[in-house]
Structure formats: structure tokens, C-alpha cells
C-alpha positions in Angstrom: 0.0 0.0 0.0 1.1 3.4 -1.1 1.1 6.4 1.5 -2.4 7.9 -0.6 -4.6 5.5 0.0 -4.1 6.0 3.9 -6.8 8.3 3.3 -9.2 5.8 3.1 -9.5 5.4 6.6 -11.8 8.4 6.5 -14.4 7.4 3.8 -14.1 3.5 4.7 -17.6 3.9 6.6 -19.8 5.7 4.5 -23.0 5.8 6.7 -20.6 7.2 9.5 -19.8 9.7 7.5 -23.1 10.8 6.3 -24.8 10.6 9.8 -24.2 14.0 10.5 -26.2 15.6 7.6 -29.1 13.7 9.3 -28.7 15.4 12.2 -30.7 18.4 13.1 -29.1 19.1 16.1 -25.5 21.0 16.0 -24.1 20.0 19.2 -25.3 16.1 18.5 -23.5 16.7 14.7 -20.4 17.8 16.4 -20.8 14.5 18.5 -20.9 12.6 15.0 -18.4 14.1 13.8 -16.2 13.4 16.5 -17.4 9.8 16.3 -16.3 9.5 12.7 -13.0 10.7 13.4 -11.9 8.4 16.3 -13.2 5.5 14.2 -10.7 6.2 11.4 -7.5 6.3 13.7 -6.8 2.3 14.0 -7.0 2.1 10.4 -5.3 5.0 9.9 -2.3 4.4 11.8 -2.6 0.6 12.3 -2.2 0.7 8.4 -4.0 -1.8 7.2 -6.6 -2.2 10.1 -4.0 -5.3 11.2 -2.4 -5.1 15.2 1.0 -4.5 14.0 2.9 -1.4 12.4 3.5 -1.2 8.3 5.6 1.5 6.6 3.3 2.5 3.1 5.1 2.8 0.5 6.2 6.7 -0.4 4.8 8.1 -2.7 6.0 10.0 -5.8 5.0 13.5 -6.8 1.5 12.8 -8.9 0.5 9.4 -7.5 -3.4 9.5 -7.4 -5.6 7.3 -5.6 -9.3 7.3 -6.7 -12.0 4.8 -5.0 -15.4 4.6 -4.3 -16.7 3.0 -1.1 -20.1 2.2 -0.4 -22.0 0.3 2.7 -25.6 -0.3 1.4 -26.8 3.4 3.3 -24.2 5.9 1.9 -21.6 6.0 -1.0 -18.3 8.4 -0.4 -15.8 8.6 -3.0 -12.0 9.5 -1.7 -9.4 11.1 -4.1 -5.9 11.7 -3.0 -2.7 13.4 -4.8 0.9 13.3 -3.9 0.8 17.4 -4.6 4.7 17.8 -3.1 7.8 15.2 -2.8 10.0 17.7 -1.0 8.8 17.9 1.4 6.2 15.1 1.3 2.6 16.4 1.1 -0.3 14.3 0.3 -3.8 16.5 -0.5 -7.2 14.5 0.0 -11.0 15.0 -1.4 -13.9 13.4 0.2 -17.0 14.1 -0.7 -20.9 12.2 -0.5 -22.8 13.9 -2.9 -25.9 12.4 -1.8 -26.1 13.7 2.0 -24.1 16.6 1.1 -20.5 16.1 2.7 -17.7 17.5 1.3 -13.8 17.3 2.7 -10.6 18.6 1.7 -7.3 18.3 3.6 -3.5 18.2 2.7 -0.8 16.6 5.5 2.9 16.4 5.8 4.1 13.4 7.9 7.8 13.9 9.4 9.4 10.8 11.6 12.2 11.7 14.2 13.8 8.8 15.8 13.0 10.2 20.3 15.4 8.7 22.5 13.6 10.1 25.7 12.3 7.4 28.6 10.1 9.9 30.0 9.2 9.3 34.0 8.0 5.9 34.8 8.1 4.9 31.3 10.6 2.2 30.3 9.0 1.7 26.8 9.1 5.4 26.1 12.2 4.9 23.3 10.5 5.4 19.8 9.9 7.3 16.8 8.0 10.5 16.5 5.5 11.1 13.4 4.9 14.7 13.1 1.8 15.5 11.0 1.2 18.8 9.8 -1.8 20.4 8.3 -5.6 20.1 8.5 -8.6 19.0 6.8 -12.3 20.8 6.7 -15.3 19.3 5.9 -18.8 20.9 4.9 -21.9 19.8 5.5 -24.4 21.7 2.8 -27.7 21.1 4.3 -26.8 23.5 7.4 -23.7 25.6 5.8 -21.4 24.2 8.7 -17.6 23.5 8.4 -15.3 21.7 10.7 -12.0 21.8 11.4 -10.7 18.6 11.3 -6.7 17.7 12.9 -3.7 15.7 11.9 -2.6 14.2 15.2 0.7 13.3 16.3 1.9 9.9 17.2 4.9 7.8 18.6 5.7 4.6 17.7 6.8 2.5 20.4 7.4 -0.8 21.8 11.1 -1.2 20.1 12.4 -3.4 23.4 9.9 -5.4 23.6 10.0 -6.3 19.4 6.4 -5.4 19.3 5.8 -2.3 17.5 2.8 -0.2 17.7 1.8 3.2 17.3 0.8 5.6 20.3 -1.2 8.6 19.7 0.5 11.7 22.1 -0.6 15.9 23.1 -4.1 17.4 22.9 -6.2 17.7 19.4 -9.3 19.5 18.6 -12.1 19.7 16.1 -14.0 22.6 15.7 -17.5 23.6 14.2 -18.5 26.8 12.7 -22.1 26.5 14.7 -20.1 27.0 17.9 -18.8 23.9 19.3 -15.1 22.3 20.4 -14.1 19.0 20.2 -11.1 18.3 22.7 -9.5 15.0 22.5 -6.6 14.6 24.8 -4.4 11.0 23.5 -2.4 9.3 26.1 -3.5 11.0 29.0 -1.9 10.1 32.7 -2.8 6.8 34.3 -0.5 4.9 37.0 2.5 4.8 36.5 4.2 1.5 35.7 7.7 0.8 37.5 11.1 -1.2 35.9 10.5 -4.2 37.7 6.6 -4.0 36.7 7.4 -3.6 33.5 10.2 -6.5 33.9 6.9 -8.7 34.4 5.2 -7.8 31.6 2.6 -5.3 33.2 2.1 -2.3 30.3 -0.5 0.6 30.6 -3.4 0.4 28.4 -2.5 1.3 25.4 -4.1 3.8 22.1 -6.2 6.0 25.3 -8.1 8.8 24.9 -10.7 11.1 27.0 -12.3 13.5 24.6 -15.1 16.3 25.6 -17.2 18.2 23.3 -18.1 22.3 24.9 -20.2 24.8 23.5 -16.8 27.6 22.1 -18.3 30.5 23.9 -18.2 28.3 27.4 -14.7 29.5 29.2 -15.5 26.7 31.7 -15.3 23.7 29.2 -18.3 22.3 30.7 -18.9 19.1 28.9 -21.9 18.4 26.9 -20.7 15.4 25.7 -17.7 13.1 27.0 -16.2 10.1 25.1 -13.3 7.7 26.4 -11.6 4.4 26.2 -9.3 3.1 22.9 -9.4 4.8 20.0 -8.2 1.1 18.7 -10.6 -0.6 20.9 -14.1 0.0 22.7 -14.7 3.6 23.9 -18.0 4.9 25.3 -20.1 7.9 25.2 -21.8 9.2 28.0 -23.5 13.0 28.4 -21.4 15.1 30.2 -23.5 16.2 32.9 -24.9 12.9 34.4 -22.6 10.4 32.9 -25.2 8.3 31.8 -23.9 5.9 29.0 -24.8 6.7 25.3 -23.2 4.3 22.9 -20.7 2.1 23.6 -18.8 1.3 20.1 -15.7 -1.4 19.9 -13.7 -0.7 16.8 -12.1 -3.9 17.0 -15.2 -5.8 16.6 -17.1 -3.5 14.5 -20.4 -5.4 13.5 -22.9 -2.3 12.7 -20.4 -0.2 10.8 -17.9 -2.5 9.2 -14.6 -0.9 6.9 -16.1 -0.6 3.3 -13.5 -1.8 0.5 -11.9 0.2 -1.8 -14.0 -0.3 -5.5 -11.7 1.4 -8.3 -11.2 0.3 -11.4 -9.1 -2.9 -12.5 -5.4 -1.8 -12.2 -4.8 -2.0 -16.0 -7.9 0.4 -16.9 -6.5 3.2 -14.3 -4.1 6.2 -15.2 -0.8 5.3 -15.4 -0.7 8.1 -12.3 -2.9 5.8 -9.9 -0.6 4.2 -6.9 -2.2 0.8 -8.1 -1.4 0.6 -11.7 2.1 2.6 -10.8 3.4 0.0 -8.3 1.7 -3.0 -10.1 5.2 -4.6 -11.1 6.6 -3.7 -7.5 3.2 -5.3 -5.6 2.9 -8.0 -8.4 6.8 -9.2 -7.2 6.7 -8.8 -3.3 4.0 -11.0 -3.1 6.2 -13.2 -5.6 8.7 -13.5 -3.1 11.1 -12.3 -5.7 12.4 -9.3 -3.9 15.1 -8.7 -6.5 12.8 -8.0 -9.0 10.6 -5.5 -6.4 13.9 -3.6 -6.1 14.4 -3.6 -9.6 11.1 -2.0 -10.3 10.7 0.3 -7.8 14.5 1.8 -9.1 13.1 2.2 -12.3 10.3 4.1 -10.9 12.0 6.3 -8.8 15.2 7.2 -11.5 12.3 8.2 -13.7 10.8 10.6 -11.2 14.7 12.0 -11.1 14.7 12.5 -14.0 11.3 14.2 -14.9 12.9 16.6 -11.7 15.7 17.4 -13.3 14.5 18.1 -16.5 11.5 20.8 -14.9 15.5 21.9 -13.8 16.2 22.4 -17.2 13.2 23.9 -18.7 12.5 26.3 -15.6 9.1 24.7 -15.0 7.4 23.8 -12.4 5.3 20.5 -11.2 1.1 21.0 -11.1 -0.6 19.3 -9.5 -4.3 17.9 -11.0 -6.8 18.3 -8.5 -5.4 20.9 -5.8 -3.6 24.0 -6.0 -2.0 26.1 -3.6 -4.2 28.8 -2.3 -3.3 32.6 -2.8 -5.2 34.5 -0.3 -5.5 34.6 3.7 -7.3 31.2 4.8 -10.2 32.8 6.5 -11.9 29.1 7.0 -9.2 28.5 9.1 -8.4 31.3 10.8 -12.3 31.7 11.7 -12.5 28.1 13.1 -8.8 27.8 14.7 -9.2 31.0 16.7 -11.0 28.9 18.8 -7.8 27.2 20.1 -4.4 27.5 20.0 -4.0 26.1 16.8 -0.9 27.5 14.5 -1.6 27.2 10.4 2.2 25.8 10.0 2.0 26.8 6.3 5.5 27.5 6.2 5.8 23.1 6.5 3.3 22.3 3.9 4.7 24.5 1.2 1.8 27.2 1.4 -2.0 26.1 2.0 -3.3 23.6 -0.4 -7.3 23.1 -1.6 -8.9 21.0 -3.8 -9.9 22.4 -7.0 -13.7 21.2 -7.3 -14.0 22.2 -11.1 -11.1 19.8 -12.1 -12.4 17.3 -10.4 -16.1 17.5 -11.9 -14.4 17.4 -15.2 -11.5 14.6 -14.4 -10.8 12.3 -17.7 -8.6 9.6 -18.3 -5.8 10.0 -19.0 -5.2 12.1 -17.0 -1.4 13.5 -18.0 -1.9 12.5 -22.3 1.2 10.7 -23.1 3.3 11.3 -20.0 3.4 8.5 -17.1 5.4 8.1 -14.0 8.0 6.3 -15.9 9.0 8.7 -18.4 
């Protein structure tokens, strides 16, 4: 799997997604909302869905993944774009036409190798992944947007040989009809000594308390609280009595299963689709003939050189199909981040990047005429 079609953790469960523009209430949209999201972190960083940690693929400047997924109540269609390799920024659409749900978002993912214990913490040696960026997403029928985050994570477990990934800080979402989202990842339980660690005692891992306030409430008082495992079972409970909403277990989700991926056969895609791209790569891993894999994905990458080199040349520049870089202040995001302390980082992602909607209402095969990833 290449690093676009990550991504689909987000439009995996259509009806999930759609649920909100069903809603008429704004705090219980914010609620589904926040619902949606914590259901697409174990797929998201668990790539895959599995219990163990996998490294996508990278992806090269232009790689496209387009899908369709579709759970009997609600079809969403996801289409992502590797819109910068230097740094590496991949640019996402998600849109249901039907309930009237539309997403854009661009992220840079950065890994730093963190050598700190921290207190208590034996198993604290691991790799940071910095995300930066954002996403929004628009729900027509009541002209509301939502600030959606790229959390940061830590993958851990390196003494132990069992690798997994750790969510870490404090992320938000935030609704234009007045409502917060605070979801606090990894938040302080007892601590668990050397020699209890020795034994094989480990804290609970993938945690998370989340709380959902009305913006204008400097108290925080919760309407809504949700907790547990953002790779497990969590609960949802009203914030003033406690009393239990929903109780939702991701690893053992029955009612709202993953939806697969439906795109087209590898050989009818773009030659720009990650599919169709990495075909001979794929097509020789699971082969066993890693030789060849290495081969392949050489011949990819020394084309990509070269098509950089020669924009070198020519004094041009790379475009990107379905996104551009916007031009003016972002006043989405400045409206809906004032609401935290939450910094626009631009200066990482290369500028601000949004989907162009009339390209994509007008997208035909093929996409770049004569000119493929491989020269």
C-alpha cells in the first residue's frame, strides 16, 4: 500500500460519515463528527486495520488514488494526490454527494527517531511522526464547516520487538455553529515501575478522553464526553450525568464495518494511480522475488529523477491535477482555529493547499496524455 490510499481510513464507513447531515441538532452533529474521526485512527495508523505497524510505500509527486466506497446506506468517493515530494505532502477530497459532505485536507508526515524514557516509562524509546496540516469538511444542508486535525503519534514498543503506534498531546475539532471537540491522546494513568514492566505489566495502550463544549463556554463544561481506545471500545456518555450513550468497539465493528476500496481494475487506471504505478513492484513482493521489487521500484524512482531534473532544465514547475495552492488569507481557518491555539504551520506544507472542485467535476482519463510516472 502506497502512503495515498491512507486516506481511506476516513471514507471506509460511508454511513458514518453521512450521519451528521441527518442530524438536526448542532451539538449532536459535532458529537458525530467526532465519532467519525476516532473510528478512522486504527486504520489509519494501524495501516491496514491489522495489530502490528507497516511502513506505506512513499509516494512519488502525482501518485493518485481514486475509490469509491459504499455500505448499502451511503456511498463516499476519496481522491488523493501526492501534490509535493520535498517535502512530502499528500492533498485528500472526500465528498458524499448524496447527503451533502464534502472534505478537503493536505498533511505532511515527518518521523524523528525520540530517544527520551520519560518518567515511569521504560518503553518510552521510539519514533515521533509529526503531522502537519488540516482538513475541513462541509456539511451543505446547514452551511457548517469543521475543522478537522492531523494528530501526532509515537511509535513505540522497540524493546519489547512489538511495534505499535501511540497517539501523544491534545487535538481538537471545531464547528463553525459553535462547538469544540477536545481530544486529549495518552492522557496520565498509574504509573508502571522497571520491575513492573520486567513482568510484563504495560498501561493500556491507544487512550483517549475526549469532551465536546459549547466555544463561547470558558469553563469547558462538557456536553458530551467520550473515552476508552481509540483502537478498541470507547464509550459515550453526556457530560452532565454520565449516563452511557453508545458504547462502540472498533475492533469488533459489526454495525459499521470498513467498506472496501472499488476502483477500477489496475490495468484500466491512469498510469498516475498508486495501483497501476506500483503494479510490477506489488505483483513481485507478493512473488517473493524481492530482487525484482527492487528492480522496479528503481526504475520508478530514476524516472521521477529525472522528470525533476528536467523541470530543472526547462525552468518549470510541477502542477498538480486536483489541488492547488491557495493565494489569499485562509479565513476558514483562521475563523474556526481561533477557537484554540492552533498555528496554520504553512511555512511546512509549502503554502496552504485546496482542492480544486472544477477539475475534479471534469476529471478524464488520462489524466497526464502521453506522460506516465515512468517517463
Amino acid at each position: 500500500m502506497s502512503a495515498v490510499e491512507v486516506g481511506g481510513c476516513w471514507t471506509e464507513r460511508p454511513s458514518i460519515l453521512a450521519a451528521p447531515a441527518l442530524e438536526p441538532s448542532a451539538e449532536k452533529r459535532a458529537l458525530l463528527v467526532l465519532k467519525w474521526f476516532i473510528l478512522s485512527l486504527k486504520r489509519q495508523f494501524y495501516i491496514g486495520g491489522g495489530e502490528g505497524i507497516k511502513k506505506p510505500l512513499n509516494a512519488f509527486l502525482g501518485e493518485l488514488f481514486i475509490a469509491n466506497y459504499t455500505d448499502g446506506e451511503a456511498t463516499t468517493q476519496l481522491i488523493t494526490e501526492q501534490v509535493s515530494h520535498h517535502p512530502p505532502i499528500t492533498a485528500a477530497y472526500m465528498s458524499d454527494d448524496n447527503h451533502g459532505i464534502h472534505g478537503s485536507g493536505y498533511f505532511r508526515v515527518e518521523m524523528v527517531f525520540n530517544t527520551s524514557w520519560g518518567s515511569g516509562n521504560v518503553a518510552g524509546l521510539g519514533i515521533d511522526i509529526r503531522q502537519s496540516g488540516h482538513a475541513v469538511m462541509h456539511i451543505d444542508r446547514y452551511d457548517e464547516d469543521y475543522l478537522i486535525p492531523a494528530p501526532r503519534a509515537r511509535i513505540k514498543g522497540f524493546l519489547s520487538g512489538q511495534l505499535y503506534p501511540e497517539l501523544i498531546g491534545t487535538s481538537h475539532i471545531v464547528s463553525s455553529s459553535g462547538f469544540v471537540c477536545e481530544i486529549r491522546f495518552s492522557p496520565p494513568a498509574q504509573k508502571i515501575g522497571y520491575f513492573s514492566w520486567l513482568r510484563g505489566e504495560r498501561e493500556p495502550r491507544n487512550r483517549f478522553e475526549a469532551i465536546i463544549y459549547r466555544r463561547d463556554n470558558a469553563s469547558k463544561t462538557p456536553l458530551y464526553a467520550v473515552s476508552g481506545q481509540w483502537s478498541g471500545a470507547f464509550t459515550i456518555t453526556q457530560g452532565q450525568t454520565g449516563k452511557i450513550i453508545e458504547t462502540h468497539d472498533v475492533s469488533a465493528d459489526i454495525l459499521h464495518p470498513p467498506a472496501p476500496a472499488h476502483a477500477l481494475e489496475p490495468e484500466d487506471m491512469d498510469p498516475w494511480e498508486t495501483r497501476r504505478a506500483w503494479g510490477p513492484v506489488i505483483k513481485a513482493l507478493r512473488e517473493g522475488d524481492v530482487g525484482e521489487a527492487s528492480r522496479q521500484k528503481a526504475m520508478l524512482e530514476n524516472s521521477q529523477r529525472d522528470m525533476r531534473a528536467a523541470e530543472a532544465r526547462n525552468g518549470s514547475e510541477w502542477e498538480p491535477l486536483f489541488f492547488k495552492q491557495l493565494q489569499s488569507e485562509y479565513e476558514v481557518f483562521n475563523s474556526l482555529a481561533s477557537a484554540t491555539a492552533w498555528p496554520l504551520e504553512k511555512d511546512r506544507t509549502k503554502g496552504v493547499w485546496i482542492v480544486n472542485e472544477e477539475k475534479i467535476r471534469t476529471m478524464k482519463r488520462p489524466f497526464r496524455l502521453d506522460l506516465t510516472p515512468r517517463g
